[in-house]
Structure formats: C-alpha cells, structure tokens
PyMOL Python script that loads the backbone (N, CA, C, O; Angstrom):
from pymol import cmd

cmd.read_pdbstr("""\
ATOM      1  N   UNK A   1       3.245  18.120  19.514  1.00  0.00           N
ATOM      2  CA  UNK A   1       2.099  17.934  18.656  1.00  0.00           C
ATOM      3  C   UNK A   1       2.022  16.461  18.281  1.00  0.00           C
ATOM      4  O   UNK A   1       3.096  15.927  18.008  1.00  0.00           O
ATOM      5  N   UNK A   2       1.007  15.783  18.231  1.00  0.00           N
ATOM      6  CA  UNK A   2       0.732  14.704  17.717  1.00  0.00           C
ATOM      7  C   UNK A   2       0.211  14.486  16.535  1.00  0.00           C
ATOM      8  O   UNK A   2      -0.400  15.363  15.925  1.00  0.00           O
ATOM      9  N   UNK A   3       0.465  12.846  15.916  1.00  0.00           N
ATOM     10  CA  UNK A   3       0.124  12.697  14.810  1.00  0.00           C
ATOM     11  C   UNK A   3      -1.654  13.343  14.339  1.00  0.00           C
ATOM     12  O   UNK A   3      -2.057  13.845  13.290  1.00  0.00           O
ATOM     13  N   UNK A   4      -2.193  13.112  15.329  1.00  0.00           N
ATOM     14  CA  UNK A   4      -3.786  13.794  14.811  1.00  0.00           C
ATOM     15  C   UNK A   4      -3.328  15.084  14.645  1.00  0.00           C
ATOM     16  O   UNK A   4      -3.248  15.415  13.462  1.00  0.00           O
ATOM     17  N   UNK A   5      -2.926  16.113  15.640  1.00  0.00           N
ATOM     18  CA  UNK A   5      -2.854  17.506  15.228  1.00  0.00           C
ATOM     19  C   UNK A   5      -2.170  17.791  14.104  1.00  0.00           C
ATOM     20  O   UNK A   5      -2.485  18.825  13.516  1.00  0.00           O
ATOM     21  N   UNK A   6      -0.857  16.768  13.439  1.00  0.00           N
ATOM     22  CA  UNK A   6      -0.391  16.967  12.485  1.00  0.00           C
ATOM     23  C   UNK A   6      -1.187  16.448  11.169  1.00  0.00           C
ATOM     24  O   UNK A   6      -1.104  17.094  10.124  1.00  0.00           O
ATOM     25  N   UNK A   7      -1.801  15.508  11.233  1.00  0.00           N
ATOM     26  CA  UNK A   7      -2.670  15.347   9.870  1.00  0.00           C
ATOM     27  C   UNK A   7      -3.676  15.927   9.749  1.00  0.00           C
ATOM     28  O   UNK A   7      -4.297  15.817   8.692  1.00  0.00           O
ATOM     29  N   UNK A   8      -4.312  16.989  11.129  1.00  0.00           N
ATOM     30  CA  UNK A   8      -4.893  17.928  10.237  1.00  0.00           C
ATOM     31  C   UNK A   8      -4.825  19.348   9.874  1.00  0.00           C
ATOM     32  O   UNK A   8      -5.596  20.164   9.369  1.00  0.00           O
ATOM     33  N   UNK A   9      -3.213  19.343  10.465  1.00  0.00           N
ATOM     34  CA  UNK A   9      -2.976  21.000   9.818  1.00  0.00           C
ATOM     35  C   UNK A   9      -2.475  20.524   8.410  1.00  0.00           C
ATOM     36  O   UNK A   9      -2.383  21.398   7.548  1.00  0.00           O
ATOM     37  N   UNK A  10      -2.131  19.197   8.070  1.00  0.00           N
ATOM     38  CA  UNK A  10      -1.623  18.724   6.408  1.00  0.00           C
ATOM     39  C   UNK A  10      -2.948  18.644   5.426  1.00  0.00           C
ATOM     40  O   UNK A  10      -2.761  18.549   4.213  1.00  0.00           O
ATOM     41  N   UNK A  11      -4.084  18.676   5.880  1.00  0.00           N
ATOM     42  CA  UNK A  11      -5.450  18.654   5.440  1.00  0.00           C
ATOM     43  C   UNK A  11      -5.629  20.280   5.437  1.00  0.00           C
ATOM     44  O   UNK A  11      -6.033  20.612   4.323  1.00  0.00           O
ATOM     45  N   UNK A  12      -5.451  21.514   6.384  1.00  0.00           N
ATOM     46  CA  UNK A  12      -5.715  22.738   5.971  1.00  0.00           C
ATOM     47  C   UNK A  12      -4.715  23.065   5.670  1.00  0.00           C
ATOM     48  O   UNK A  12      -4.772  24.292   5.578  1.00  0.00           O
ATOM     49  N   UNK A  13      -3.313  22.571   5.332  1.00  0.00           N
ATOM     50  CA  UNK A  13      -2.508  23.514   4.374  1.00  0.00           C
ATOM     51  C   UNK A  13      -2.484  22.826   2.934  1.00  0.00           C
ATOM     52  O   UNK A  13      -1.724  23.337   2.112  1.00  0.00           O
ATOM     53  N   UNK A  14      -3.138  21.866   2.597  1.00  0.00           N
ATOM     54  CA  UNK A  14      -3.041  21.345   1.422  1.00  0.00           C
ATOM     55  C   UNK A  14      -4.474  22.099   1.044  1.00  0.00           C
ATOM     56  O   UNK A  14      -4.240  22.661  -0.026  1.00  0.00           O
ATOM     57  N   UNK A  15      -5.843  22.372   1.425  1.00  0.00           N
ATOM     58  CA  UNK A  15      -7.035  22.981   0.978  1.00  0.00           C
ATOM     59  C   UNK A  15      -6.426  24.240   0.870  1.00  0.00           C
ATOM     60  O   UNK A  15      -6.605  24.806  -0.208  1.00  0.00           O
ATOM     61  N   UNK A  16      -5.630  24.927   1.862  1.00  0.00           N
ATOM     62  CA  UNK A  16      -5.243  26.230   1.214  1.00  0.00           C
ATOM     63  C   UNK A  16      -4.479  26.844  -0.075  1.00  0.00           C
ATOM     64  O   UNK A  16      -4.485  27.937  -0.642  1.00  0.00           O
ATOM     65  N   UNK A  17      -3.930  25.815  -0.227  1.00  0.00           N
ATOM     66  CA  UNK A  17      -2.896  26.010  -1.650  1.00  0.00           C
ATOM     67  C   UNK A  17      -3.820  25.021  -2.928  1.00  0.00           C
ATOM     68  O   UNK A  17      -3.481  24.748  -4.080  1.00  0.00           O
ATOM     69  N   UNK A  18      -4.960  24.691  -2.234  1.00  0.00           N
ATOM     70  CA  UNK A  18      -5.847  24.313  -3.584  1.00  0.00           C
ATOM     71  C   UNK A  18      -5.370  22.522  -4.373  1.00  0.00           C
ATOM     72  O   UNK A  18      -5.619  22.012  -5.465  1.00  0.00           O
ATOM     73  N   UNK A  19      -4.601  22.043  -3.137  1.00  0.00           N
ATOM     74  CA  UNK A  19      -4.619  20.711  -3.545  1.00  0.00           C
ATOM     75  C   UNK A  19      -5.805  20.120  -3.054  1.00  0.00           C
ATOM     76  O   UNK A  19      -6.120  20.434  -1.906  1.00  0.00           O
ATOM     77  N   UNK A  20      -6.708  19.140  -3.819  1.00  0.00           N
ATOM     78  CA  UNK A  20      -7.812  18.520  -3.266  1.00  0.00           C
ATOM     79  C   UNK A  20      -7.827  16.805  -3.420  1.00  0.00           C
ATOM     80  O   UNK A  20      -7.521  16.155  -4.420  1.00  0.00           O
ATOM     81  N   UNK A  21      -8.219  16.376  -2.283  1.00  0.00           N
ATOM     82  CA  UNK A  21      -7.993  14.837  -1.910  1.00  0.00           C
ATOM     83  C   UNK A  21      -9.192  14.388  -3.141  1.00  0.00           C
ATOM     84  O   UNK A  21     -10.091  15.130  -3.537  1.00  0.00           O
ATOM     85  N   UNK A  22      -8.901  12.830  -3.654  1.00  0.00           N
ATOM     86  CA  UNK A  22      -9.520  12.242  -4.626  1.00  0.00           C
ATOM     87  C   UNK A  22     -10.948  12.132  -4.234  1.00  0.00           C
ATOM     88  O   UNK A  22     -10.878  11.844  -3.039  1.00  0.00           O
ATOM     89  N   UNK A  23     -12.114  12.192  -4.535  1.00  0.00           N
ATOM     90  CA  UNK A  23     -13.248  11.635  -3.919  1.00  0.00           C
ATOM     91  C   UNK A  23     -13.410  10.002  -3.837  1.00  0.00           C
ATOM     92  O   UNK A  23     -12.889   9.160  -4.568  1.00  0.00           O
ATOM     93  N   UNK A  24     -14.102   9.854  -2.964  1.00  0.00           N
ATOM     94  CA  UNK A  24     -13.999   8.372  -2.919  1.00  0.00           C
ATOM     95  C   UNK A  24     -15.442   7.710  -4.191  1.00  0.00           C
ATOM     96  O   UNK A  24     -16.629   8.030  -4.128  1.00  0.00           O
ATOM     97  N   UNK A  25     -14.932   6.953  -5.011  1.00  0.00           N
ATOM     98  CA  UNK A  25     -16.182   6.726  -6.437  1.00  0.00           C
ATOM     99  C   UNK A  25     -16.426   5.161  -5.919  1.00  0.00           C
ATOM    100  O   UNK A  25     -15.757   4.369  -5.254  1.00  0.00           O
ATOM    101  N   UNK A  26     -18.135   5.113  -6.767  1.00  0.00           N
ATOM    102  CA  UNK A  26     -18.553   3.807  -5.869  1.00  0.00           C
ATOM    103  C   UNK A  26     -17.605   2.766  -6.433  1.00  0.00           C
ATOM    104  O   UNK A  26     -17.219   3.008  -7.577  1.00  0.00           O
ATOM    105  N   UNK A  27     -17.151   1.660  -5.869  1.00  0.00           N
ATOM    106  CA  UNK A  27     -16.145   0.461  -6.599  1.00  0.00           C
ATOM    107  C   UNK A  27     -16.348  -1.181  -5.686  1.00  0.00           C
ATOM    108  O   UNK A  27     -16.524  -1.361  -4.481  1.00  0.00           O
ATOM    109  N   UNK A  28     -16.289  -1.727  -6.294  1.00  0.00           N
ATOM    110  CA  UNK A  28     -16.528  -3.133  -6.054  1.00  0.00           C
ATOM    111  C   UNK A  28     -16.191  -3.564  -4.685  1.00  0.00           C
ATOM    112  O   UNK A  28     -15.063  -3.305  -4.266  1.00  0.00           O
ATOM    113  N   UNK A  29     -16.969  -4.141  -3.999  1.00  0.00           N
ATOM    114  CA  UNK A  29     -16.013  -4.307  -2.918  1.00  0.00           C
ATOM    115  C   UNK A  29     -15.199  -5.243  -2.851  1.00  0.00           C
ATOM    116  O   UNK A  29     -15.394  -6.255  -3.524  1.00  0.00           O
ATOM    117  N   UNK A  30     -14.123  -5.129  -2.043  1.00  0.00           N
ATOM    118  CA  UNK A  30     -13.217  -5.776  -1.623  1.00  0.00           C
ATOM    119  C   UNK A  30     -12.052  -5.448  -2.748  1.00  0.00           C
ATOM    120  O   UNK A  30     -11.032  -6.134  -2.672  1.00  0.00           O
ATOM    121  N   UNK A  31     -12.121  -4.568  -3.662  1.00  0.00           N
ATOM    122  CA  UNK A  31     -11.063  -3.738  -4.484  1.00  0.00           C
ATOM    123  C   UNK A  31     -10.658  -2.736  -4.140  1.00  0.00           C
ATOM    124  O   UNK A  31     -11.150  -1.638  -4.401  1.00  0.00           O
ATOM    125  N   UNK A  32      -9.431  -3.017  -3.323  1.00  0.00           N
ATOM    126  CA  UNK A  32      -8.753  -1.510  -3.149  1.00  0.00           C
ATOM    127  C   UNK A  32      -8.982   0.021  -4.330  1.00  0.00           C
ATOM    128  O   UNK A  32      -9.214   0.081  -5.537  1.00  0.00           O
ATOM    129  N   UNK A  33      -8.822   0.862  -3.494  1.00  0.00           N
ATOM    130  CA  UNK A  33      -8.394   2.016  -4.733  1.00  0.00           C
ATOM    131  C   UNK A  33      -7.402   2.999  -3.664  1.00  0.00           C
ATOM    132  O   UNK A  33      -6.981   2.882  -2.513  1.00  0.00           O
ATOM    133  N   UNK A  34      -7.300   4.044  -4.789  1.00  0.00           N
ATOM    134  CA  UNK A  34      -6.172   4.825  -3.827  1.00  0.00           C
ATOM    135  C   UNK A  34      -6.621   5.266  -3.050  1.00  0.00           C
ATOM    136  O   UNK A  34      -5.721   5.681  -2.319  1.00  0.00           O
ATOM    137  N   UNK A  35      -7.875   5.569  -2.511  1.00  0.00           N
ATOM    138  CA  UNK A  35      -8.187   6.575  -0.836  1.00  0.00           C
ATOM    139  C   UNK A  35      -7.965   5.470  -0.235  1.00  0.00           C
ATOM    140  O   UNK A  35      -7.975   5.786   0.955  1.00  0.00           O
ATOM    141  N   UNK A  36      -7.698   3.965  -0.335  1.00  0.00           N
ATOM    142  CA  UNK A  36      -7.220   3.096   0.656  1.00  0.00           C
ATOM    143  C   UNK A  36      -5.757   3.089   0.954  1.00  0.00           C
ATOM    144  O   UNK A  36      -5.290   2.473   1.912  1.00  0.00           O
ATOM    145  N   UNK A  37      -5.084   3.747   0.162  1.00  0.00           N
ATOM    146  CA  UNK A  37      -4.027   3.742   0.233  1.00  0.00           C
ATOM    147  C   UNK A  37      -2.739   4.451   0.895  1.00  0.00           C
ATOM    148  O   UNK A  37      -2.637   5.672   0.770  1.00  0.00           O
ATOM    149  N   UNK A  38      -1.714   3.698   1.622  1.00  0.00           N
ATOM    150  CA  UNK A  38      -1.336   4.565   2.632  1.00  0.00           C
ATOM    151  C   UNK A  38      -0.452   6.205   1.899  1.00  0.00           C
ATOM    152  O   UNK A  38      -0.567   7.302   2.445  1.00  0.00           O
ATOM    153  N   UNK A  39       0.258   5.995   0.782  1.00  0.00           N
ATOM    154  CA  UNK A  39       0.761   6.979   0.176  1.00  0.00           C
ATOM    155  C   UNK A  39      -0.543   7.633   0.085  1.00  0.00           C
ATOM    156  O   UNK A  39      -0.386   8.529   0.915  1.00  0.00           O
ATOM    157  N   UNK A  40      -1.449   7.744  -0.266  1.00  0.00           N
ATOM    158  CA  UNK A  40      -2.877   9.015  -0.721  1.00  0.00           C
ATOM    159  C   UNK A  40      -2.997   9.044   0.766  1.00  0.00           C
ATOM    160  O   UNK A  40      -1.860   9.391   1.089  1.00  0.00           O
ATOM    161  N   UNK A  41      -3.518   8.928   1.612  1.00  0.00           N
ATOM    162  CA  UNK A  41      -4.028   9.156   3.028  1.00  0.00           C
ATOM    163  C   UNK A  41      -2.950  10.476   3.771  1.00  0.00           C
ATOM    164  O   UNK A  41      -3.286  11.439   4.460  1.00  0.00           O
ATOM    165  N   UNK A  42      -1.667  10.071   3.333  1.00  0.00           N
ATOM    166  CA  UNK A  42       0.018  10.796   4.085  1.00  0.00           C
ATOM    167  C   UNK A  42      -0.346  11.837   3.375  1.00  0.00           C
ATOM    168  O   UNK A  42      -0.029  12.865   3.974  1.00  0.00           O
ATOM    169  N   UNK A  43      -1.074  12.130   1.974  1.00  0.00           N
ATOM    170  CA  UNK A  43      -0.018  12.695   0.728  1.00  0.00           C
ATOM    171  C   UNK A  43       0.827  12.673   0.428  1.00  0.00           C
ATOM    172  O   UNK A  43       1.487  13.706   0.315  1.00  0.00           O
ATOM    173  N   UNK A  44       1.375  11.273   0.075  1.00  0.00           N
ATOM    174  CA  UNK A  44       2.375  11.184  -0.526  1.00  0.00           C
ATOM    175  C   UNK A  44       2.671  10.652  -2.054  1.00  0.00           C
ATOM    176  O   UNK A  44       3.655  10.311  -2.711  1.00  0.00           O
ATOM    177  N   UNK A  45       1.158  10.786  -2.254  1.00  0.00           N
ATOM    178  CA  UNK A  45       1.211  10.268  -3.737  1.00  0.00           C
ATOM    179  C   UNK A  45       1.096  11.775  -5.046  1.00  0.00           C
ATOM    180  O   UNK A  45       0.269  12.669  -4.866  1.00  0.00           O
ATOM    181  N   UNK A  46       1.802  11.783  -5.943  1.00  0.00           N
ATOM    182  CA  UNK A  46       1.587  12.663  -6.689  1.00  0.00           C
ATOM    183  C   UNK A  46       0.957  11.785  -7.949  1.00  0.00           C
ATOM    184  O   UNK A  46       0.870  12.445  -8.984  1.00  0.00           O
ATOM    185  N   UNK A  47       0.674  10.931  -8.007  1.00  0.00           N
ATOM    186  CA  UNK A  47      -0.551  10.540  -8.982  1.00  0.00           C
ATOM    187  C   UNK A  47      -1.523  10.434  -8.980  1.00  0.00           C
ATOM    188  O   UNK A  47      -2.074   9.878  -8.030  1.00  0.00           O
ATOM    189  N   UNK A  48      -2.324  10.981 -10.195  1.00  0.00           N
ATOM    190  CA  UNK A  48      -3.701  10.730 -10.519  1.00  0.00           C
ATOM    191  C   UNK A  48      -4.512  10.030 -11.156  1.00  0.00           C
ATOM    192  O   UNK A  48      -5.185  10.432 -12.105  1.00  0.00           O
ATOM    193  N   UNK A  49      -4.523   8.508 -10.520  1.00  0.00           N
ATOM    194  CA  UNK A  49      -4.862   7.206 -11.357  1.00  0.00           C
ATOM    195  C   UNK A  49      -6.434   7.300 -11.178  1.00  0.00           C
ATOM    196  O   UNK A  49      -7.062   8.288 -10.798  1.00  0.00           O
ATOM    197  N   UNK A  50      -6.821   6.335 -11.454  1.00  0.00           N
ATOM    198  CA  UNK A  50      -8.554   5.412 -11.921  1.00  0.00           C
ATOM    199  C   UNK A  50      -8.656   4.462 -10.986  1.00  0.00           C
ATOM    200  O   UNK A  50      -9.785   4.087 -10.668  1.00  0.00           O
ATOM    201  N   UNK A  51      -7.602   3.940 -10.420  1.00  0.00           N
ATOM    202  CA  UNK A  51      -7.194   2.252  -9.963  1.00  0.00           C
ATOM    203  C   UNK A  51      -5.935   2.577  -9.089  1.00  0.00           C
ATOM    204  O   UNK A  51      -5.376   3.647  -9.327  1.00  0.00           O
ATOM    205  N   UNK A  52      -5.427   1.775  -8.108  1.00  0.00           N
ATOM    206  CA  UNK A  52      -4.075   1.635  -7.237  1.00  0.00           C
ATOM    207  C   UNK A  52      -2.863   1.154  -8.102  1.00  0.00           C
ATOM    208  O   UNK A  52      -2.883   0.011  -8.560  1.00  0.00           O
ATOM    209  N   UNK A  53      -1.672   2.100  -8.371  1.00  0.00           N
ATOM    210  CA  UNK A  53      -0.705   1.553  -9.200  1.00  0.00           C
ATOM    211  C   UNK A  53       0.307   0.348  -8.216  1.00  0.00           C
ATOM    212  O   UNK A  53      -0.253  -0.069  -7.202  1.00  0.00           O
ATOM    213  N   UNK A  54       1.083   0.058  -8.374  1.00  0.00           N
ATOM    214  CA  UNK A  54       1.894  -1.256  -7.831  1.00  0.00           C
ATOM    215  C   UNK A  54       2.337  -0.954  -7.098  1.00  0.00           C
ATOM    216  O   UNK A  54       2.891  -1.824  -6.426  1.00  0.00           O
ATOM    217  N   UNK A  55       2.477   0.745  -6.553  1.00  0.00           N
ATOM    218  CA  UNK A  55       3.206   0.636  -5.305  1.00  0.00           C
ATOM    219  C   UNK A  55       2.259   0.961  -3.762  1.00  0.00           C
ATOM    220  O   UNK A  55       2.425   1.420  -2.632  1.00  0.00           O
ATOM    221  N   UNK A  56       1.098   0.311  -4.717  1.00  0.00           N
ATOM    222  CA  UNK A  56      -0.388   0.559  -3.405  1.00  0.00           C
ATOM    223  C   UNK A  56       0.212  -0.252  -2.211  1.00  0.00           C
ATOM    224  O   UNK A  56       0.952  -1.226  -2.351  1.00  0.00           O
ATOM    225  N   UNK A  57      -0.239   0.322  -0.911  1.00  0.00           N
ATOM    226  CA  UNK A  57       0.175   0.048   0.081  1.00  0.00           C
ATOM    227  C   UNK A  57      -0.740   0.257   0.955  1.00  0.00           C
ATOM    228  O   UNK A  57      -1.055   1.445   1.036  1.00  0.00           O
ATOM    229  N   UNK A  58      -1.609  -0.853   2.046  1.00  0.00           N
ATOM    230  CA  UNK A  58      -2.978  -0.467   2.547  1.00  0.00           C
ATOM    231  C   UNK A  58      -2.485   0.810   3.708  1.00  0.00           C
ATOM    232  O   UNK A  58      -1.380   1.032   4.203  1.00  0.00           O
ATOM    233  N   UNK A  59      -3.467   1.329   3.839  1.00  0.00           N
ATOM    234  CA  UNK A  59      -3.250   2.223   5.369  1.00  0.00           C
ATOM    235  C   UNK A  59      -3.882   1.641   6.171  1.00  0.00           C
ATOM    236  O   UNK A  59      -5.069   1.328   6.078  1.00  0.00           O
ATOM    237  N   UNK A  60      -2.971   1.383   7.264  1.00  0.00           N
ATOM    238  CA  UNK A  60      -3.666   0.931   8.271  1.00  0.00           C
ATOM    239  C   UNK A  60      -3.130   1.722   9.713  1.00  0.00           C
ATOM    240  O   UNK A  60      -2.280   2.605   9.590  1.00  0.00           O
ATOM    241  N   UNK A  61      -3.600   1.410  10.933  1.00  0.00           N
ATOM    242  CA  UNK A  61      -3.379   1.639  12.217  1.00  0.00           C
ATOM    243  C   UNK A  61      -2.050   1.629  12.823  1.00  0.00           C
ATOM    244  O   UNK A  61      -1.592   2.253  13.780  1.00  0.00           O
ATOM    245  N   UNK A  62      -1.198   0.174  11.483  1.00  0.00           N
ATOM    246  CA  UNK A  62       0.072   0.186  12.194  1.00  0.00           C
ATOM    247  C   UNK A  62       1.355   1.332  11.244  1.00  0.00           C
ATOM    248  O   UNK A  62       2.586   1.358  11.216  1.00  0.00           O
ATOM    249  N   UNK A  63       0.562   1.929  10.758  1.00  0.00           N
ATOM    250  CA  UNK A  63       1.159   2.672   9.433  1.00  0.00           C
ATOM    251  C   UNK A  63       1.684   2.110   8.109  1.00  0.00           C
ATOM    252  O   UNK A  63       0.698   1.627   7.552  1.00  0.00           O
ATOM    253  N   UNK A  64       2.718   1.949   7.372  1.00  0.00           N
ATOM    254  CA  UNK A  64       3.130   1.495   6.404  1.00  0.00           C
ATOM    255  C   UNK A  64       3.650  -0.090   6.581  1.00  0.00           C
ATOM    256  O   UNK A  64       4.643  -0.234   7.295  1.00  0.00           O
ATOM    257  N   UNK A  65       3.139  -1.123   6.069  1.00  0.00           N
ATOM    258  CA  UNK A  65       3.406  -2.475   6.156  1.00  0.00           C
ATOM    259  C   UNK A  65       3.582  -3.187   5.151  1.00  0.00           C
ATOM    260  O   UNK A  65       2.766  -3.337   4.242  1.00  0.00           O
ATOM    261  N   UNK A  66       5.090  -3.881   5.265  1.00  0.00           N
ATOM    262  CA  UNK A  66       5.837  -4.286   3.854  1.00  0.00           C
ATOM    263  C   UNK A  66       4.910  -5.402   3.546  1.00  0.00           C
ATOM    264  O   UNK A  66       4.272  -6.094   4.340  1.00  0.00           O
ATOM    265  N   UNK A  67       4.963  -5.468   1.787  1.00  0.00           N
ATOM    266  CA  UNK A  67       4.202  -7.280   1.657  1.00  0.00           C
ATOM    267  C   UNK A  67       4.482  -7.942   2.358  1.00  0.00           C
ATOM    268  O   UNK A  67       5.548  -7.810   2.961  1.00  0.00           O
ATOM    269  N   UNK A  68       3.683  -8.890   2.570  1.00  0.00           N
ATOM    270  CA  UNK A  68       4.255 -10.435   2.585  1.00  0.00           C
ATOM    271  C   UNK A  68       5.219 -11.052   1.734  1.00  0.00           C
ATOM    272  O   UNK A  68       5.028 -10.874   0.531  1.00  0.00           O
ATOM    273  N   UNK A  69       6.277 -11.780   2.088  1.00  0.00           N
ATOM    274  CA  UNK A  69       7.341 -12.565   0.860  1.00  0.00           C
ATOM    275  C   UNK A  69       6.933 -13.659   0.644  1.00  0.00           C
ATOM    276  O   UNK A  69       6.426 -14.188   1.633  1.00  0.00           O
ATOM    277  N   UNK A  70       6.937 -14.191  -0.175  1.00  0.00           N
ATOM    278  CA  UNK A  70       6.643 -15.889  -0.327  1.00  0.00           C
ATOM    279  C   UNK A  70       7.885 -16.986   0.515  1.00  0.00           C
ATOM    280  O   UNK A  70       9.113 -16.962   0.435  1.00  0.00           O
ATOM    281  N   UNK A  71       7.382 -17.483   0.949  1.00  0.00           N
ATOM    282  CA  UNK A  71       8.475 -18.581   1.389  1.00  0.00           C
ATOM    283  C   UNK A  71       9.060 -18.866   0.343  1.00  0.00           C
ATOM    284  O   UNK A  71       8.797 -18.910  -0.859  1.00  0.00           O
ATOM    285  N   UNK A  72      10.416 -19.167   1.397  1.00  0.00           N
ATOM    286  CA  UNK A  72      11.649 -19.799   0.226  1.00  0.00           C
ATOM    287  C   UNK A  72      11.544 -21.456   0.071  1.00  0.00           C
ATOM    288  O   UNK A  72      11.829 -22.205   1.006  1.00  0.00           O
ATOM    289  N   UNK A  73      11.146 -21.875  -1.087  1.00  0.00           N
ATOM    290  CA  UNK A  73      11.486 -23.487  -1.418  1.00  0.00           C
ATOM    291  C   UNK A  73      12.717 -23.923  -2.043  1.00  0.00           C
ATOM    292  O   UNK A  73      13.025 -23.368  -3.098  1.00  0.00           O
ATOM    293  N   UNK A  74      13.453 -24.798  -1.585  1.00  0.00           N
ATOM    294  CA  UNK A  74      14.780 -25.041  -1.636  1.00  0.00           C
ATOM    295  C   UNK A  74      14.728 -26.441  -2.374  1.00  0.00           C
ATOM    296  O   UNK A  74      14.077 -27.447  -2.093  1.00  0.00           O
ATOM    297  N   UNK A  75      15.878 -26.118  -3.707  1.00  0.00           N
ATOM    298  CA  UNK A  75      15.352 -27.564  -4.805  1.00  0.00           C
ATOM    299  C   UNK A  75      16.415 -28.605  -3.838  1.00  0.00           C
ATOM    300  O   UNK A  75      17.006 -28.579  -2.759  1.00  0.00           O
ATOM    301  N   UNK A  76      16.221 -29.467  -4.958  1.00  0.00           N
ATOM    302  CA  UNK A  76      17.360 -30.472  -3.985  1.00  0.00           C
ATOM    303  C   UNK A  76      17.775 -31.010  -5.169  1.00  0.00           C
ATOM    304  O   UNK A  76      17.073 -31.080  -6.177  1.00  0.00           O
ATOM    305  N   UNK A  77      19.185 -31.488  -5.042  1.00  0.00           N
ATOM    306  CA  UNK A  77      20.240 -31.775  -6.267  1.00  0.00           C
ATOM    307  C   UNK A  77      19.935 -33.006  -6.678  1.00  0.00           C
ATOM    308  O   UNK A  77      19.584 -33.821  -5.825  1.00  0.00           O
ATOM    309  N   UNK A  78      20.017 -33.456  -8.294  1.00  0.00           N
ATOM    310  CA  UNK A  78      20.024 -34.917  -8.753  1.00  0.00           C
ATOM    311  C   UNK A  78      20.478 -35.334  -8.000  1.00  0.00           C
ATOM    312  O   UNK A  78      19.623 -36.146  -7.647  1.00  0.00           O
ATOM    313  N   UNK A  79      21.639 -35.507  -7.067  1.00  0.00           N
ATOM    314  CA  UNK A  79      22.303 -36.801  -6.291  1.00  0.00           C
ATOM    315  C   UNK A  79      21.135 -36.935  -5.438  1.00  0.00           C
ATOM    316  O   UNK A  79      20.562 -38.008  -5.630  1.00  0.00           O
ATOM    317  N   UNK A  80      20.512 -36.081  -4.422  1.00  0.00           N
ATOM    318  CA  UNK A  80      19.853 -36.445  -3.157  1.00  0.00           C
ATOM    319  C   UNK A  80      18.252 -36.928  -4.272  1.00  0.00           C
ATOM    320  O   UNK A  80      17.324 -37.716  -4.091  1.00  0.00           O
ATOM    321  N   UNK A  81      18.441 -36.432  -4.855  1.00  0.00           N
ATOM    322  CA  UNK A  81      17.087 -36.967  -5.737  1.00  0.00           C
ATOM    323  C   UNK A  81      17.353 -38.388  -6.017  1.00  0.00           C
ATOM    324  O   UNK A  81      16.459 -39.191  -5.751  1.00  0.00           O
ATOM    325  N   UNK A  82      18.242 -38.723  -6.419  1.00  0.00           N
ATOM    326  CA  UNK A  82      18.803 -40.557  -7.096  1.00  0.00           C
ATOM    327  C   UNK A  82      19.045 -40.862  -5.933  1.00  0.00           C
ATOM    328  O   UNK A  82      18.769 -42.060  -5.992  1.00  0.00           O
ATOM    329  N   UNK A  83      19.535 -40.585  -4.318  1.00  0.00           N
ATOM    330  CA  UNK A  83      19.691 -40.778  -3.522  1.00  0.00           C
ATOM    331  C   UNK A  83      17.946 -41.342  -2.495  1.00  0.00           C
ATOM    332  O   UNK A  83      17.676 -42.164  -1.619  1.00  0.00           O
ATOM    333  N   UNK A  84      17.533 -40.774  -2.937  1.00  0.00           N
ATOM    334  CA  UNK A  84      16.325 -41.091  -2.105  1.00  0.00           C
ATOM    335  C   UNK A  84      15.210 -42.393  -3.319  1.00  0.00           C
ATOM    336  O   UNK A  84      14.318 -43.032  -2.762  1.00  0.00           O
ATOM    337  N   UNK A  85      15.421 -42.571  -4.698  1.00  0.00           N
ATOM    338  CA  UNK A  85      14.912 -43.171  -5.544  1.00  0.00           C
ATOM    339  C   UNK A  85      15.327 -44.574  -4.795  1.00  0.00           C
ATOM    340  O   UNK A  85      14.552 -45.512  -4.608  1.00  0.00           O
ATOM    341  N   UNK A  86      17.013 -44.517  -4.317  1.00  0.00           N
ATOM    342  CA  UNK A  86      17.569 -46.427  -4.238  1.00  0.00           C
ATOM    343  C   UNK A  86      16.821 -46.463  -3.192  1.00  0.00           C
ATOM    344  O   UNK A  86      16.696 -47.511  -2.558  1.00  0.00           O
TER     345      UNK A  86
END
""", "prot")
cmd.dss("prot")
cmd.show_as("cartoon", "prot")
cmd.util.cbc("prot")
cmd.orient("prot")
C-alpha cells in the first residue's frame, strides 16, 4: 500500500470515529495556519488552536523539514583584537 492509499483510509477512519479536520478560515496571506501544517495534514496534532503554535512545521512534498539554523559567528579574543589594532 502506498502513502496515497494510506492517507486516505486515515481520512475514513478518522470521519468514522467522528474526528473532524479544522476547516480552512479566510486568513491573510502569506500567514501560515494549522491546515498548513505538517503535524494537522498526518494527524498528528491533538490541538485546537486559532493560529500555528511553535511547533508549526510546513507540509510539504518532501515531508517533515527541520528549520533552518542560523550560522555560527565566532567572536575573536582581546589578544587577536589588540593584535590586529598594532
């Protein structure tokens, strides 16, 4: 079975037991909300927010994709600092 056949027997066994997916409400664009989100899309979210809480995560094609990290900036010590002043 493949992932399509499996997300939509998770769509008729969740309507059968009377869980129902969020509707999508009109919202600004370019503001995520949770039907963008890869936990709500899986069902894997058991919350019922207004807005995406912090552990929003987009859904996309490649499935779950960690942030981005910020680059690391590396200080440099008073000596190489007084070192580069002479």
């Amino acid at each position: 079975m493949g992932v399509i056949g499996a997300k939509g027997q998770a769509m008729e066994m969740a309507d059968a037991i009377g869980l129902a997916r969020r509707r999508a409400s009109k919202r600004r664009k370019g503001r995520p909300s949770c039907v963008d989100c890869f936990f709500h899309c899986q069902m894997l979210c058991a919350l019922d927010l207004d807005e995406p809480c912090s552990t929003f995560r987009p859904n996309t094609q490649d499935g779950l994709v960690p942030p981005r990290q910020p680059s690391l900036l590396l200080r440099q010590t008073p000596d190489e600092e007084a070192a580069r002043a002479a």
